[in-house]
Phi, psi and omega in degrees: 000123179295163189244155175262186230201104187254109163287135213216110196238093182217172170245003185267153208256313177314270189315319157334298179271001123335281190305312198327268187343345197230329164280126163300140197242346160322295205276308173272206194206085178296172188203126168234130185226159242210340215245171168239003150296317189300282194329286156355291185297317209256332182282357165318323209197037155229152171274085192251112185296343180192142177248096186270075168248133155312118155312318198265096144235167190289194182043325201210171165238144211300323156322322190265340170280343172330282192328304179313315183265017196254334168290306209283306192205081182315292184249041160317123154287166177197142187221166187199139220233096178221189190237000177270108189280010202271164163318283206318312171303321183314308178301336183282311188301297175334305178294046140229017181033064157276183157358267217197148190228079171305131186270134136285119048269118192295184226218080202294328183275012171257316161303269184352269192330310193299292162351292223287318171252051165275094186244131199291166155315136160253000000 
């Protein structure tokens, strides 16, 4: 069984090693980055079943790359992860039709539940 391939894009060390605890590594391939240049580069040339991104990444912020990679790989699922709760974000996220848009301290049974209808590529 090919395994799938989850890009997991924060600077935060807590959440990382959240989501770690939660993805099986029997069924994916985690990949974790840290940059919001590293992300850019890398959805270029992976096959990827899910995009897990921090609004709060280094170089860019996760908002301003959203577009780019809704260009790059339209139809990546994507949840996006911030700690920012205002309206407005919500609303920025919301117009590029992702997932699911997760509050930090994220809601792990609610990612698991996300996980679940995650089916790797063949």
């Amino acid at each position: 069984m090919n395994k799938g391939t989850i890009l997991v894009a924060t600077d935060d060390l807590k959440l990382s090693e959240c989501i770690a605890d939660i993805i099986d590594e029997d069924q994916f391939c985690p990949i974790y980055l840290n940059r919001a240049s590293e992300v850019l580069l890398r959805i270029l040339d992976l096959r990827l079943d899910l995009l897990i991104l921090d609004i709060d990444l280094s170089g860019m912020s996760g908002l301003e790359i959203i577009p780019i990679i809704k260009k790059i790989r339209p139809s990546v699922p994507l949840i996006v992860v911030s700690s920012d709760n205002t309206f407005e974000t919500g609303q920025k996220v919301a117009k590029y039709g992702i997932w699911s848009f997760l509050l930090k301290p994220i809601d792990t049974d609610k990612l698991e539940c996300f996980l679940n209808f995650v089916k790797p590529k063949a």
